[in-house]
N, CA, C and O atoms as CSV, one atom per row, in Angstrom:
chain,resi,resn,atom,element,x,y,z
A,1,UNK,N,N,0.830,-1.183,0.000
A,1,UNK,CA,C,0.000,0.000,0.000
A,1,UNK,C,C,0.875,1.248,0.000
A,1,UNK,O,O,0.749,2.086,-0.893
A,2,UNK,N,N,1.780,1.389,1.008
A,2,UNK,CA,C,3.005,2.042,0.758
A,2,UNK,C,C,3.554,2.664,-0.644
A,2,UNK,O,O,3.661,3.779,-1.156
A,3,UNK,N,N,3.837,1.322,-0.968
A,3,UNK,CA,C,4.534,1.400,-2.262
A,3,UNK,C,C,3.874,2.382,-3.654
A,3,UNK,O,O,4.402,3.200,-4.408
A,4,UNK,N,N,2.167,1.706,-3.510
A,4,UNK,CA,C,1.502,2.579,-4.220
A,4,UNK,C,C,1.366,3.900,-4.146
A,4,UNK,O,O,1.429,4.697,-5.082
A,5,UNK,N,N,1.203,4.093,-3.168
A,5,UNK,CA,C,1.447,5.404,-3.024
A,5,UNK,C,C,2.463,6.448,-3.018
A,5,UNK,O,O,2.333,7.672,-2.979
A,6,UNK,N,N,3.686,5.582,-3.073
A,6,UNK,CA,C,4.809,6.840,-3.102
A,6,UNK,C,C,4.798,6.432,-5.010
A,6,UNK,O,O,5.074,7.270,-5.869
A,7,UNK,N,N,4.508,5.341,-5.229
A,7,UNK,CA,C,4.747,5.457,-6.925
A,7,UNK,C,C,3.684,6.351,-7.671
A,7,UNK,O,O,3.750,6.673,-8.857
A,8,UNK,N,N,2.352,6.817,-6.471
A,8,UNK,CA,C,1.897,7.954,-7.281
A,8,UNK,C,C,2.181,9.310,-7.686
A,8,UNK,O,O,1.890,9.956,-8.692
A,9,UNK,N,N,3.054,9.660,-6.265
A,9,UNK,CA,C,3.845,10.592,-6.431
A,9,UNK,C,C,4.939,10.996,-6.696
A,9,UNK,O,O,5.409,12.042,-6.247
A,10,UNK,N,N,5.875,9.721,-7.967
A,10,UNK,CA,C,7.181,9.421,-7.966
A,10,UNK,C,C,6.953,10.054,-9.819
A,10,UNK,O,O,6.104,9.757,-10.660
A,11,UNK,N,N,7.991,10.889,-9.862
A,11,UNK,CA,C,8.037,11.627,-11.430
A,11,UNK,C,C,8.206,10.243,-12.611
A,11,UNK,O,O,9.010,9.342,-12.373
A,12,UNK,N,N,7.499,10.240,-13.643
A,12,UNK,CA,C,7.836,9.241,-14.417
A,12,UNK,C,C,9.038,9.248,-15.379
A,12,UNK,O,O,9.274,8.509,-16.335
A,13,UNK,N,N,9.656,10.164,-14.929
A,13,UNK,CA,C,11.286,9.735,-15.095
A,13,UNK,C,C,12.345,8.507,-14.150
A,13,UNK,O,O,13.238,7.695,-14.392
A,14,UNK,N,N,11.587,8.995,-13.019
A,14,UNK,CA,C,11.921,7.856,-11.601
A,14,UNK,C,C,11.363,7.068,-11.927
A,14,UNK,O,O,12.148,6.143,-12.135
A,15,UNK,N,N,10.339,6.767,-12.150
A,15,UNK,CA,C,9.616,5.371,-12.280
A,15,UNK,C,C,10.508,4.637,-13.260
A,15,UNK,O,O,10.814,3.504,-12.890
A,16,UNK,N,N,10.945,4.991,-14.311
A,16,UNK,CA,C,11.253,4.531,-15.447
A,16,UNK,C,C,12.426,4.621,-15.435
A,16,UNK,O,O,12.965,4.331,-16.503
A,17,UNK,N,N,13.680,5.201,-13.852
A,17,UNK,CA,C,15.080,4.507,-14.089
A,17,UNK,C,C,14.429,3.346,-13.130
A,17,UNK,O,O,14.912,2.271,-13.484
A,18,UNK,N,N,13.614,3.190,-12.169
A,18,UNK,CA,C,13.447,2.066,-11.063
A,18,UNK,C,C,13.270,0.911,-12.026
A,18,UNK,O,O,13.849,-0.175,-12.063
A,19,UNK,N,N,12.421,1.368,-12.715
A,19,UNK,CA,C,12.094,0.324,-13.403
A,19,UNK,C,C,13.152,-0.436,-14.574
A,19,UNK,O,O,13.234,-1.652,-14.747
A,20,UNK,N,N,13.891,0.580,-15.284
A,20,UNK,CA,C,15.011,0.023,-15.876
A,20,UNK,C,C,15.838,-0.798,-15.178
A,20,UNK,O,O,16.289,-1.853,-15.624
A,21,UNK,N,N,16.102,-0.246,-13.845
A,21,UNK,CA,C,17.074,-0.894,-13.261
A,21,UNK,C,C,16.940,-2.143,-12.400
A,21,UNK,O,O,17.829,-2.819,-11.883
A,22,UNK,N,N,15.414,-2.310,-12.363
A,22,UNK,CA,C,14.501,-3.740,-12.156
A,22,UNK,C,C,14.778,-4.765,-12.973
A,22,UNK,O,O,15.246,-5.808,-12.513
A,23,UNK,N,N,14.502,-4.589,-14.420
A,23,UNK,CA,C,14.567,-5.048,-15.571
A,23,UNK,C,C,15.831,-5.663,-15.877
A,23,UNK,O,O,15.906,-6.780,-16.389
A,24,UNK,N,N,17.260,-4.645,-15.442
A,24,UNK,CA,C,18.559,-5.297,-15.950
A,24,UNK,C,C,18.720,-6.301,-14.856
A,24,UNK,O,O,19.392,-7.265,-15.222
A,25,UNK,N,N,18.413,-6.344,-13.953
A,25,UNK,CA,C,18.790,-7.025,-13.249
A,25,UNK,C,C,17.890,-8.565,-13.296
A,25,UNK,O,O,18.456,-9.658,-13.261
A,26,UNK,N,N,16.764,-8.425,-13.359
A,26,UNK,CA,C,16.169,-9.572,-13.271
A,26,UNK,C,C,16.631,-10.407,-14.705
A,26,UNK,O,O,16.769,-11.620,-14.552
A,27,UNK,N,N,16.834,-9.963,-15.826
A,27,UNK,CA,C,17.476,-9.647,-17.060
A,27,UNK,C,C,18.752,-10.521,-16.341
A,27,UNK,O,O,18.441,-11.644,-15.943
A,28,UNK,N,N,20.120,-10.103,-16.153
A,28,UNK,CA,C,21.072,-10.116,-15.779
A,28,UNK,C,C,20.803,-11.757,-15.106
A,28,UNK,O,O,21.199,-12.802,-15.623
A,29,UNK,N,N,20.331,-11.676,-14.331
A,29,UNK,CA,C,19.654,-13.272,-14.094
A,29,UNK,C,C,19.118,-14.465,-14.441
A,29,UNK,O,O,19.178,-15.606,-13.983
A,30,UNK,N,N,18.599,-13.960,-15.323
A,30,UNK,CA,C,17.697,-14.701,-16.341
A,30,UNK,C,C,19.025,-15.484,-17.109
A,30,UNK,O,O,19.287,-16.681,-17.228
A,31,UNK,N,N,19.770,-14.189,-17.592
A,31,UNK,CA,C,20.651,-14.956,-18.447
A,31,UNK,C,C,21.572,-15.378,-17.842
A,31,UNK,O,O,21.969,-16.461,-18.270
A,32,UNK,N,N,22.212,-14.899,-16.833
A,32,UNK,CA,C,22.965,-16.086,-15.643
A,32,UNK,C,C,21.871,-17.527,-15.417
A,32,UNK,O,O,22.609,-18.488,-15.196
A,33,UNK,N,N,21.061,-17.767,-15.408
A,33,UNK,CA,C,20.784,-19.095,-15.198
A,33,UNK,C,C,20.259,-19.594,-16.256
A,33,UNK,O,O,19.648,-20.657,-16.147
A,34,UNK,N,N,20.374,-18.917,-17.597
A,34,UNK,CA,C,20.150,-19.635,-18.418
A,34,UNK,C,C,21.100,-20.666,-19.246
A,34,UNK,O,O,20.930,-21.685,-19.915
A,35,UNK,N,N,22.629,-19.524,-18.677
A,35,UNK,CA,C,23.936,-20.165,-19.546
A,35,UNK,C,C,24.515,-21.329,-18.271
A,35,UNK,O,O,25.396,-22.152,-18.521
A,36,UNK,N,N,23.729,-21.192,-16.671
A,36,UNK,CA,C,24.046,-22.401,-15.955
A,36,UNK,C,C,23.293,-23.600,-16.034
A,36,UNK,O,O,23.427,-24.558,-15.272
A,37,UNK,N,N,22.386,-23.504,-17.114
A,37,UNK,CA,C,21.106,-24.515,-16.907
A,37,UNK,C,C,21.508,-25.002,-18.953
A,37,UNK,O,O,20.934,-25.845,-19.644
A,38,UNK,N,N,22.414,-24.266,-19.253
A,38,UNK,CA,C,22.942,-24.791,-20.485
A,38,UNK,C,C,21.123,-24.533,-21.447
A,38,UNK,O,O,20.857,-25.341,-22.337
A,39,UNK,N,N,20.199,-23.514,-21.149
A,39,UNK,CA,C,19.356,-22.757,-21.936
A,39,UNK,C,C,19.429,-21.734,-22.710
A,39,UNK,O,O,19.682,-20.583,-22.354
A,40,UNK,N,N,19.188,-22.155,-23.915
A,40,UNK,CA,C,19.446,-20.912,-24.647
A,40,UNK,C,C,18.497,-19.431,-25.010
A,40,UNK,O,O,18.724,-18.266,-25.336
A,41,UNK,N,N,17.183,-20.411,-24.688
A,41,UNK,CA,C,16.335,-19.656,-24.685
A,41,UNK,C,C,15.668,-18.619,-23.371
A,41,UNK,O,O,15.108,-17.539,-23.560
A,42,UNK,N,N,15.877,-19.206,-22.184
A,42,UNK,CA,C,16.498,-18.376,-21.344
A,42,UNK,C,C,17.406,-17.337,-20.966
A,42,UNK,O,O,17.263,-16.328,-20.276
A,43,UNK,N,N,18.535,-17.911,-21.688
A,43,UNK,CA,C,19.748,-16.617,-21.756
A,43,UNK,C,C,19.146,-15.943,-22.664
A,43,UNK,O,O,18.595,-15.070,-21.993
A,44,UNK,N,N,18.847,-15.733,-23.851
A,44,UNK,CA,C,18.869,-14.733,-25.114
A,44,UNK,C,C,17.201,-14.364,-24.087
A,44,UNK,O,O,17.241,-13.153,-23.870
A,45,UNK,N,N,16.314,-14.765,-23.658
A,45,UNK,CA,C,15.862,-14.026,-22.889
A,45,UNK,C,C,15.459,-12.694,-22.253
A,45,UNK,O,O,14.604,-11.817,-22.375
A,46,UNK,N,N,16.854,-13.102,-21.281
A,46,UNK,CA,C,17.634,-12.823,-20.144
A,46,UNK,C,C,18.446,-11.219,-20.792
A,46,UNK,O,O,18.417,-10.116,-20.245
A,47,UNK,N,N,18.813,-11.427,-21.506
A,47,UNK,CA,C,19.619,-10.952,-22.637
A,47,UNK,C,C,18.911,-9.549,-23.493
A,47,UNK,O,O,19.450,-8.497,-23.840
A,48,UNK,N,N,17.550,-10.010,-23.651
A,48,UNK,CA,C,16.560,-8.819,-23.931
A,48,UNK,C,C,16.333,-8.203,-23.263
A,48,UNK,O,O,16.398,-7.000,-23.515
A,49,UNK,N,N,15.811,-8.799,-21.645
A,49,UNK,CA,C,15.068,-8.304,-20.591
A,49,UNK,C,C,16.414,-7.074,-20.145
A,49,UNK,O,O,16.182,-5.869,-20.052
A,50,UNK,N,N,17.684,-7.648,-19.932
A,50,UNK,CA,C,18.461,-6.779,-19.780
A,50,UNK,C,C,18.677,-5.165,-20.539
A,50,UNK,O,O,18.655,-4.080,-19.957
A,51,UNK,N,N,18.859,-5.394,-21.825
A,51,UNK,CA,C,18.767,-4.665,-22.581
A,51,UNK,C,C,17.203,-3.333,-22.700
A,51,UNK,O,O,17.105,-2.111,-22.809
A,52,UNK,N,N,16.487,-4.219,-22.621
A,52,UNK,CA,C,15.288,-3.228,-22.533
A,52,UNK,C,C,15.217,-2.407,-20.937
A,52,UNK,O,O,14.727,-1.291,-20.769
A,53,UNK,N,N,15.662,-3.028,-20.158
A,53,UNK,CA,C,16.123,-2.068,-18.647
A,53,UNK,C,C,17.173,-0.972,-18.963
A,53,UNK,O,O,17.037,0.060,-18.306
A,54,UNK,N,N,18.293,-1.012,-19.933
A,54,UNK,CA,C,19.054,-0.091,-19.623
A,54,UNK,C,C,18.038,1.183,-21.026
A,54,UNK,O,O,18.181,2.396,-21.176
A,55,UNK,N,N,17.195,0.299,-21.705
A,55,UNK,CA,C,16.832,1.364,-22.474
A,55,UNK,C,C,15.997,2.198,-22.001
A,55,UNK,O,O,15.948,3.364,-22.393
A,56,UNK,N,N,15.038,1.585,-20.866
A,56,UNK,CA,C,14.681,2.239,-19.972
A,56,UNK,C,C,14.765,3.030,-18.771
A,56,UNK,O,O,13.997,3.716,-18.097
A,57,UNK,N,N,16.218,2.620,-18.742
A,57,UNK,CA,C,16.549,3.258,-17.611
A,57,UNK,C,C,17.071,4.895,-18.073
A,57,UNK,O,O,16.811,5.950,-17.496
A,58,UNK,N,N,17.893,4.668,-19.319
A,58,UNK,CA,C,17.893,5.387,-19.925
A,58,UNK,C,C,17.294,6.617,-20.459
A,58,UNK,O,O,17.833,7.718,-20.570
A,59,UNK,N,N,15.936,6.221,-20.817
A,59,UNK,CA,C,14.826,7.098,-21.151
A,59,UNK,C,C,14.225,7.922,-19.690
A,59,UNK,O,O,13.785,9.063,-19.547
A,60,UNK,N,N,14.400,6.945,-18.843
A,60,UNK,CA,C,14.290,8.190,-17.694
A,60,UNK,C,C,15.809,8.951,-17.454
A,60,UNK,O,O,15.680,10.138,-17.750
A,61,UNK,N,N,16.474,8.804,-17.243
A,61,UNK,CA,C,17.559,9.958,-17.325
A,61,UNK,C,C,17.314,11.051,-18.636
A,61,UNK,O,O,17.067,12.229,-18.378
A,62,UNK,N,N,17.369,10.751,-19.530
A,62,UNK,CA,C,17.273,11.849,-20.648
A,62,UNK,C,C,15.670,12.388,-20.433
A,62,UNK,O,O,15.628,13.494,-20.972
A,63,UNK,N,N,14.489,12.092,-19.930
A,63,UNK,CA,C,13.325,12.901,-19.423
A,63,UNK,C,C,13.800,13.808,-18.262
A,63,UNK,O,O,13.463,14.992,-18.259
A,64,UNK,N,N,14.734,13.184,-17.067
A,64,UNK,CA,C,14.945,14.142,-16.218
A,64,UNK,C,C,15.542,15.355,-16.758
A,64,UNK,O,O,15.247,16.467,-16.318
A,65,UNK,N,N,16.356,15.171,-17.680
A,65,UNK,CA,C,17.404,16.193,-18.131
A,65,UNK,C,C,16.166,17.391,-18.918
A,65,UNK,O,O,16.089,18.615,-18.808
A,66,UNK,N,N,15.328,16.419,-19.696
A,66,UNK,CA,C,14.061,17.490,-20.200
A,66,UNK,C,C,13.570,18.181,-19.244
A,66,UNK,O,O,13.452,19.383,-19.485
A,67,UNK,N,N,13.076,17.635,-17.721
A,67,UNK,CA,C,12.442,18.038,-17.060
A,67,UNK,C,C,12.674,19.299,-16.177
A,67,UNK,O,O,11.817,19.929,-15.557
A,68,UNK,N,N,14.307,19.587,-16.267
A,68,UNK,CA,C,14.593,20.890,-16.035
A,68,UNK,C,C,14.897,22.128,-16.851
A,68,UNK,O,O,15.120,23.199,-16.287
């Protein structure tokens, strides 16, 4: 309940490095246990999920920079 509520009042530039930086990591994991579980489809995954976190994380830094 907490949570919801500070994410209502959290700029969607923040939301969107939290969330990038959610993403690489679970990402980052994915494909760590995909290349220990000898999956390929897991890693390449893993591998996206990563990638789309830093693009997101990304896109909130360059909104903050708009935002001033």
């Amino acid at each position: 309940m907490l949570f919801d509520e500070m994410e209502k009042t959290m700029k969607p530039s923040t939301q969107n490095e939290i969330n990038g930086n959610i993403h690489e990591v679970k990402g980052a994991l994915k494909s760590t246990v995909g290349k220990i579980t000898n999956n390929p489809v897991l890693e390449a995954k893993g591998k996206a999920e990563h990638n789309l976190g830093k693009a997101e994380k990304k896109l909130g830094q360059i909104e903050k920079v708009i935002e001033k």
